[in-house]
N, C-alpha and C positions, 0 to 999 in steps of 0.2 A: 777361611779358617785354616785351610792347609798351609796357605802363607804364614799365616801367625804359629804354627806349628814348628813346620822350617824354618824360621827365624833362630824362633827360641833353643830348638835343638840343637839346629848346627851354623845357627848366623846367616843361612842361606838370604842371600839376596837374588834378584831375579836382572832387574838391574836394565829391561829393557821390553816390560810387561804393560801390554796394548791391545787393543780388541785380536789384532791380528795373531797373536800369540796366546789367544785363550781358547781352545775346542771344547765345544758345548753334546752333549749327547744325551740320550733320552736315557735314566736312572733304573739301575738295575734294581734298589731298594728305596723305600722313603723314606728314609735315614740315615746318614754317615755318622760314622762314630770317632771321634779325635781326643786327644788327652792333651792337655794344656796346660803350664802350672800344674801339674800334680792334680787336675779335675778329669775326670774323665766327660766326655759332652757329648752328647748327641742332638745333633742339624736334620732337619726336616729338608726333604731333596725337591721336593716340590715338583717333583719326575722331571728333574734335570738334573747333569753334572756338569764338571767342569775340570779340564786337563788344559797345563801349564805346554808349549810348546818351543824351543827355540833357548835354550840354555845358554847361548855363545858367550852374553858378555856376565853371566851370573858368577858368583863367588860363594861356597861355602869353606866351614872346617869340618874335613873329616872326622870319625871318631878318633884316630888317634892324635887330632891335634894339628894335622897342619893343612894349610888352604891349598884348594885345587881354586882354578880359575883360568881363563884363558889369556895370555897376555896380548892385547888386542891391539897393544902399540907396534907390535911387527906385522901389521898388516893395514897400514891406510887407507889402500883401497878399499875396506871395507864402510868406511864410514862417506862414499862417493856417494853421489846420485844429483837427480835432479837439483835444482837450487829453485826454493820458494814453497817445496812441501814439507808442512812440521812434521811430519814423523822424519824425513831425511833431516831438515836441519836440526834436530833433538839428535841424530844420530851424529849428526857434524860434532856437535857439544859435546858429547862423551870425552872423549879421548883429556879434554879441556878440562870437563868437571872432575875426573880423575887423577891427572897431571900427569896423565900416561902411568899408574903408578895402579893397575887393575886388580892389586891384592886387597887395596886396600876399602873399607867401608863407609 
């Protein structure tokens, strides 16, 4: 639900969202509360939550309109690693599915 929230507000994409990048912990309420579309909603927590972790290759638009994002083509070594594990060669891809061009969506 937070994702579909970020989206809609500010285009946030995550952009690199995987078990390893989600932190799970035991809920302070049984409910979260989100507005969506102009709905206000409330989610049942089911005594869990759940925190996004690791922004590097994410993109939103600030409120006043222009994109923050990292531009991730000045760094190749980050997309190194093993050869033969999908999350490294999904990280290989990036740079590729983007066209080096990280502002865009």
């Amino acid at each position: 639900m937070a994702l579909a929230v970020g989206e809609e507000a500010l285009e946030f994409e995550h952009r690199d969202l995987h078990w390893g990048n989600v932190m799970v912990q035991a809920a302070a309420s049984p409910t979260i509360n989100f507005r969506l579309k102009g709905k206000d909603i409330q989610v049942d927590t089911h005594g869990m939550t759940a925190a996004l972790i690791d922004f590097t290759a994410s993109r939103l638009r600030t409120l006043t309109g222009k994109l923050a994002y990292c531009n991730l083509s000045a760094d190749p070594e980050l997309f190194e690693g093993p050869k033969g594990e999908v999350q490294v060669s999904l990280h290989q891809d990036l740079p590729c599915l983007f066209c080096q061009h990280w502002s865009t969506s």
